[in-house]
C-alpha positions as CSV (number, residue, x, y, z in Angstrom):
1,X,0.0,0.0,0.0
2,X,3.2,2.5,0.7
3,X,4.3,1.4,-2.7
4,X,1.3,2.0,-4.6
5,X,0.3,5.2,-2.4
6,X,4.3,7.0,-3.6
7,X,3.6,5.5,-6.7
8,X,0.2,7.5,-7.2
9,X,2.3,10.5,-5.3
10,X,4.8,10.4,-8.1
11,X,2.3,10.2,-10.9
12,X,0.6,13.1,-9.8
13,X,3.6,15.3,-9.8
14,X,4.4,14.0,-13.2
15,X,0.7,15.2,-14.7
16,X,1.7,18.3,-13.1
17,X,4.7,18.8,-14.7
18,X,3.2,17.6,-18.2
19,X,0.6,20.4,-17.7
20,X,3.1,22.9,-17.3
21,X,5.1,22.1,-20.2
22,X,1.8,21.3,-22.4
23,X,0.7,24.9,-21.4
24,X,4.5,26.0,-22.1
25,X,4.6,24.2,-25.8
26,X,0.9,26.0,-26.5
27,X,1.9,29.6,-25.5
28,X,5.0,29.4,-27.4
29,X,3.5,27.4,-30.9
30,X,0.8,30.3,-30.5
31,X,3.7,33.3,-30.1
32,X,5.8,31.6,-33.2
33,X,2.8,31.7,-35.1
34,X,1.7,35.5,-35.2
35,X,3.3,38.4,-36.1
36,X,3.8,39.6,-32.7
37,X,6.9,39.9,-30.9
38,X,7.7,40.1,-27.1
39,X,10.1,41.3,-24.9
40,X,11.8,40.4,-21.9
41,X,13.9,42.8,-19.7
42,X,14.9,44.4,-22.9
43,X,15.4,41.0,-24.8
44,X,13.9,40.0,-27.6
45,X,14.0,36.0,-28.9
46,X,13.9,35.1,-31.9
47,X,11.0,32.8,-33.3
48,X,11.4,29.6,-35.0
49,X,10.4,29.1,-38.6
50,X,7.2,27.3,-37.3
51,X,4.7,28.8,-39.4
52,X,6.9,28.0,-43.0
53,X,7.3,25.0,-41.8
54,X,3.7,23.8,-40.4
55,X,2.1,25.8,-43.7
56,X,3.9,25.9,-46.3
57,X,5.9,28.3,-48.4
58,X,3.8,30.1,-51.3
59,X,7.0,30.6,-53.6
60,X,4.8,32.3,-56.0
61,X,3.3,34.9,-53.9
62,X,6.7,36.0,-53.0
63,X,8.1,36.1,-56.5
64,X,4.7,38.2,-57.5
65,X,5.4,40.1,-54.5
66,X,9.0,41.0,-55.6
67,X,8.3,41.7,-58.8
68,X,5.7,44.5,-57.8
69,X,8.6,46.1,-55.5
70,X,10.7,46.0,-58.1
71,X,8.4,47.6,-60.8
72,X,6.9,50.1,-58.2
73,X,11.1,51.3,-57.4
74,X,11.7,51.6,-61.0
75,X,8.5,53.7,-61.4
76,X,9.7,55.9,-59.1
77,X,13.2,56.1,-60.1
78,X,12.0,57.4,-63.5
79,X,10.3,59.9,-62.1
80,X,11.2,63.5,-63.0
81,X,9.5,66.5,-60.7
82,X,8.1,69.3,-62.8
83,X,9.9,72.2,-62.6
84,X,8.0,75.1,-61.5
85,X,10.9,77.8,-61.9
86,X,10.6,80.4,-65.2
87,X,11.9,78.9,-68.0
88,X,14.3,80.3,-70.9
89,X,13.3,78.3,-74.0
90,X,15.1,78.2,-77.0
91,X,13.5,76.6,-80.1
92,X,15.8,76.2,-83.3
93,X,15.4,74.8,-86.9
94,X,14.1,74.8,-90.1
95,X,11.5,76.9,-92.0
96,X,8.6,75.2,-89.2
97,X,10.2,76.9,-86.1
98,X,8.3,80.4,-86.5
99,X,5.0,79.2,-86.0
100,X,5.6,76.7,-83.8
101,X,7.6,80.0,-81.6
102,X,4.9,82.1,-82.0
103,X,2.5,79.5,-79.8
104,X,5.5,78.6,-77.5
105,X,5.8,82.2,-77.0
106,X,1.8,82.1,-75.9
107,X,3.1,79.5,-73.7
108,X,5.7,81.8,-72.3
109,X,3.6,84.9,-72.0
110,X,0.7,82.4,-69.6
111,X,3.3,81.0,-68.1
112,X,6.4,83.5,-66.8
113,X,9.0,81.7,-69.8
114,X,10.7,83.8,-72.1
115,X,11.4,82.0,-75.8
116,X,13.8,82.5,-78.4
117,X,13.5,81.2,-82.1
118,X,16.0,80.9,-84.5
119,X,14.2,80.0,-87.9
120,X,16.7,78.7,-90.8
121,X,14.8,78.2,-93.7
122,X,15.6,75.3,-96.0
123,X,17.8,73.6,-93.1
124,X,18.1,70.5,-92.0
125,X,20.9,68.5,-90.0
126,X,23.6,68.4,-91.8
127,X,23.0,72.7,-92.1
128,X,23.2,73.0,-88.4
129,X,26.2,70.3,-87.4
130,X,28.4,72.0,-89.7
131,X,28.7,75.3,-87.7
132,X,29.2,76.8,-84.6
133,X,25.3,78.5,-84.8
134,X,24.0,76.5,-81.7
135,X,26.4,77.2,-79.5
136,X,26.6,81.3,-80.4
137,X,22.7,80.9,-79.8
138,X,23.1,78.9,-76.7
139,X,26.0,81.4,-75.0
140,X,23.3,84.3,-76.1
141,X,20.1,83.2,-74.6
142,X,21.4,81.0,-72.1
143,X,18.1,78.7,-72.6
144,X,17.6,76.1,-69.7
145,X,15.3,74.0,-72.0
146,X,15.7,73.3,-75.9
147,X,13.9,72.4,-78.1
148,X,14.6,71.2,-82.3
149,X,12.6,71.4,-85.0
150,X,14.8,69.2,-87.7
151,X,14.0,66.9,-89.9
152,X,11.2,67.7,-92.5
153,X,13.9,68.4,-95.4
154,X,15.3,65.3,-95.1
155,X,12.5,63.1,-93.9
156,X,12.2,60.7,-96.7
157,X,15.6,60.3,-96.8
158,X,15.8,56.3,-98.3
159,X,19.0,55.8,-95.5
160,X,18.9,58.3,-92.8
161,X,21.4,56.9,-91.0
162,X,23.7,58.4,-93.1
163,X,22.9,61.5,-91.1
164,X,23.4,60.2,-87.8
165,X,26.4,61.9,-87.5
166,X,24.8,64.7,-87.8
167,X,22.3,64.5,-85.2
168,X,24.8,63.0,-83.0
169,X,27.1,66.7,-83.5
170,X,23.6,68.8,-82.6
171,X,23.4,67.1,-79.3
172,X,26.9,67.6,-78.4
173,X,26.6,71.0,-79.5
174,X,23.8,71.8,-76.9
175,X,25.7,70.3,-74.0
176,X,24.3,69.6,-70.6
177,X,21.0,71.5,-71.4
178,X,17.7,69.7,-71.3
179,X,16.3,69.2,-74.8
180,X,13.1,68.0,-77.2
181,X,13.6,67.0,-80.5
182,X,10.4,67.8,-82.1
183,X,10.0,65.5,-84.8
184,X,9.0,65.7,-88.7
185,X,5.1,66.0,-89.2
186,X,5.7,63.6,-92.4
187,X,2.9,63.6,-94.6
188,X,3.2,60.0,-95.7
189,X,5.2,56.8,-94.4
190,X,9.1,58.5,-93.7
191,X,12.0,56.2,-94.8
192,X,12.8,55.9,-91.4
193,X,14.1,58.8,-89.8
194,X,11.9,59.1,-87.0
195,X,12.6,56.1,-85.7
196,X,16.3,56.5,-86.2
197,X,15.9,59.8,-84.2
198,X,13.8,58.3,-81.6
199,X,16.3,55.3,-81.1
200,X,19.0,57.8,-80.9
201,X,17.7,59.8,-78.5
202,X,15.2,58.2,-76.3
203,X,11.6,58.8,-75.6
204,X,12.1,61.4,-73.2
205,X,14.1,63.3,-75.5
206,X,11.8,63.3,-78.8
207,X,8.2,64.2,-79.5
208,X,6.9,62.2,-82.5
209,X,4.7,64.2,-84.5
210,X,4.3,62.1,-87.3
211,X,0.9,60.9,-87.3
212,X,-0.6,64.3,-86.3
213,X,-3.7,64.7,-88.9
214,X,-2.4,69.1,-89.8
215,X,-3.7,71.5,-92.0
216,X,-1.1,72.6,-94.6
217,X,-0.3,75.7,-96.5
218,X,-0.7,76.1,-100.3
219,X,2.5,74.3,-100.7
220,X,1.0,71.3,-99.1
221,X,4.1,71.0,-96.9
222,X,4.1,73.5,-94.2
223,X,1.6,73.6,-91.4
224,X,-0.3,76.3,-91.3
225,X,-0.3,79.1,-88.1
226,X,-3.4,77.3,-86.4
227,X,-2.2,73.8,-87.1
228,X,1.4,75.0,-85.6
229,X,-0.4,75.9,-82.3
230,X,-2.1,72.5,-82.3
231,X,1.4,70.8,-82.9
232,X,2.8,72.5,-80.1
233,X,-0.2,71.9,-77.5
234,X,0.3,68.0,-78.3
235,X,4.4,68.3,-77.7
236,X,3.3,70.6,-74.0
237,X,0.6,68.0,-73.2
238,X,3.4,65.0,-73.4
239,X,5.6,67.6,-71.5
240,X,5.2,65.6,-68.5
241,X,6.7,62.6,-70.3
242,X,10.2,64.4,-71.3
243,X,13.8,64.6,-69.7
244,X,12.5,68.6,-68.6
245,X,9.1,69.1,-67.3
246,X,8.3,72.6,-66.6
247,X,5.2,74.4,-66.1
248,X,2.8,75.1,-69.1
249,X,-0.9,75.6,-68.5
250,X,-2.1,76.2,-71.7
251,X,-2.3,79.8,-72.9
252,X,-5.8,81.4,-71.8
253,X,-7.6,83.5,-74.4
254,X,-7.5,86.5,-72.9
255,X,-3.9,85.9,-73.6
256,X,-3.4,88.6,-76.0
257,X,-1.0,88.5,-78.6
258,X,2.2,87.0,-77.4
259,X,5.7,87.3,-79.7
260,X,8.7,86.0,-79.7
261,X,12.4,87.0,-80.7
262,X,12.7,84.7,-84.0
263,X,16.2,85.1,-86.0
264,X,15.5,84.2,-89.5
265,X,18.6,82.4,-91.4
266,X,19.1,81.7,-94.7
267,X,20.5,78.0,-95.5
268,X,23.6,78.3,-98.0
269,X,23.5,74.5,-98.8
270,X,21.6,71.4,-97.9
């Protein structure tokens, strides 16, 4: 009976001790499975992996997961801020620039920028990489955003890379300042060149016009004044989209008329 009575004795301390660690092994599966952490006179443990391992690891949530994080950084990492300060704009190129300044100048009046135009009638890229006419222009007005309106005297050139050296001299000759290449408003399927220019300089760096339904001068070539200003509100409402956003709420009309300094050029050759 002594025997049987310790016996009992024992047991009973042994259901109390498998209680305690039962109730032990239940707090701490339940702490390892939440999100929660605790601390302890300043310590914090770590938790054990209990959750992958009881559940499961969805591989495929995480690489969906990463791949959002990643597209969300690159998002904003191409990002440019618009920039609110006043703007000197310098538009240059071919017999198209003066219309196209006379809206930007609308632009400038609504908006606190000051433009200058040089129009070079008859020009094209190999007219403006073979002299030193950007950079007198650019030491003149001291522009803080370009923009280039090359390319319709040469637009159905059959191989226009041959004048990739060309456009390659232009960019160099503007430097460090922002720019828009404002491209060709073709009237029929090019032989290329706006894609050559757009490959060259990047998306943020060229505005392609062709495909713009415009209304065209006698000559059948040239847009005309009102068509211009429609050119130029599509180039300022993809603005946003370019290596130099700046501010350009669209001129208001109570406007009144706005002009700009436009140097006309004669081309020698082409």
């Amino acid at each position: 009976m002594k025997f049987r009575k310790g016996n009992k004795r024992y047991r009973n301390a042994y259901i109390g001790l498998w209680s305690v660690l039962a109730c032990a092994l239940i707090l701490f599966l339940a702490w390892s499975l939440t999100d929660n952490e605790i601390t302890i006179l300043g310590w914090s443990p770590k938790k054990a992996p209990f959750a992958e391992t009881l559940f499961g690891h969805n591989e495929e949530e995480d690489s969906i997961a990463i791949k959002e994080a990643m597209e969300r950084a690159e998002a904003e990492k191409n990002i440019i801020k618009t920039d609110s300060t006043s703007q000197s704009i310098f538009i240059f190129g071919d017999s198209m620039t003066m219309h196209l300044a006379e809206r930007l100048a609308a632009y400038g009046k609504q908006n606190g920028h000051t433009v200058n135009a040089v129009n070079w009638d008859s020009s094209n890229t190999k007219t403006w990489a073979g002299c030193d006419t950007i950079q007198y222009f650019i030491n003149k007005f001291k522009p803080t955003m370009v923009f280039i309106a090359l390319g319709a005297n040469e637009v159905y050139l059959k191989k226009p890379e041959i004048r990739l050296p060309e456009i390659r001299k232009i960019i160099d000759k503007i430097g460090d300042v922002p720019f828009v290449w404002i491209g060709p408003p073709s009237l029929k399927e090019d032989g290329g060149l706006n894609d050559l220019l757009e490959k060259t300089l990047g998306k943020r760096n060229f505005f392609r016009s062709c495909g713009l339904e415009m209304e065209r001068k006698r000559d059948h070539v040239h847009p005309t004044r009102a068509a211009s200003a429609l050119w130029i509100d599509s180039v300022m409402r993809w603005l946003p989209n370019s290596c130099h956003p700046f501010i350009a709420t669209t001129p208001s009309d109570t406007i009144g008329k706005a002009t700009p300094n436009i140097v006309f050029l004669k081309a020698k050759n082409r």
